[in-house]
N, C-alpha and C positions, 0 to 999 in steps of 0.2 A: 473420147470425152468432148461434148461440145463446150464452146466459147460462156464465160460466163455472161448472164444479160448486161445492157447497161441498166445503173438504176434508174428507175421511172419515178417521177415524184406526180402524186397525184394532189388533190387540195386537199384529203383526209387522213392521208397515209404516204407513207414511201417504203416502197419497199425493203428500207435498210430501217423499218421503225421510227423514221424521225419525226416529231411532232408535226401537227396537222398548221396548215397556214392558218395565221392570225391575221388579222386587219391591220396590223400594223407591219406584220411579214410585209402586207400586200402594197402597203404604201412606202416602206423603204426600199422594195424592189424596185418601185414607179412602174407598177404592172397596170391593163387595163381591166376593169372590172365590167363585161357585157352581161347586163341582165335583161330578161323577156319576160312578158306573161304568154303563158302557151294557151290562156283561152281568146285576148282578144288582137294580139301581138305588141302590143307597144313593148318599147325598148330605150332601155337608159343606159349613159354610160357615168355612173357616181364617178367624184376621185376619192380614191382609196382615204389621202390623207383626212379628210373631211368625215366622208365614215368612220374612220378609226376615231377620231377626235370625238366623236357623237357617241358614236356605239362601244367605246373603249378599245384599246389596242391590241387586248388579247382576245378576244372577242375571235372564233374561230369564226374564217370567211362560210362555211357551211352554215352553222350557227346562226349566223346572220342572215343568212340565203332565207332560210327556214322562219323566219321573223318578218317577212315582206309579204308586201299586197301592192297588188297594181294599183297605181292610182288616176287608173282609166276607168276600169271595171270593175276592181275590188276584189277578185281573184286570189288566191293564195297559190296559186299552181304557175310557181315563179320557175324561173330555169336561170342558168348563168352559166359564162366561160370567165376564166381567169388567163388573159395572153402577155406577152409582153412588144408584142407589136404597136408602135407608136400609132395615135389615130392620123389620119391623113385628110 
């Protein structure tokens, strides 16, 4: 019998079913929010609190992915990471 996994928490799921992150998940974590556009690259780093404040709290961070335009190019072909690595 192999070792059970650990669980993996992804931004829309986790493996044990637990609700998907919200913007306000993201901002009591004090996680960082790295978004891109993939057609012309620009890249922002929002704070969580501030988006949550805006876009509402429960407001799932996918959700909100899926609602952004570059405001380079205008692009909807957004991408993002959610880390908890402090910016330096």
């Amino acid at each position: 019998m192999e070792p059970a996994a650990p669980e993996t928490t992804w931004l829309n799921e986790t493996v044990s079913g637990a609700p998907p992150m919200t913007l306000g998940n993201a901002a009591a974590a004090r996680v960082r929010l790295i978004v891109w556009c993939k057609a012309c690259g620009h890249r922002v780093e929002p704070d969580p609190a501030e988006i949550a404040q805006r876009h509402g709290a429960d407001t799932v961070v996918l959700d909100w992915r899926d609602r952004l335009v570059c405001s380079h190019c205008g692009s909807r072909n957004i991408d993002m990471v959610v880390t908890g690595t402090e910016r330096r």
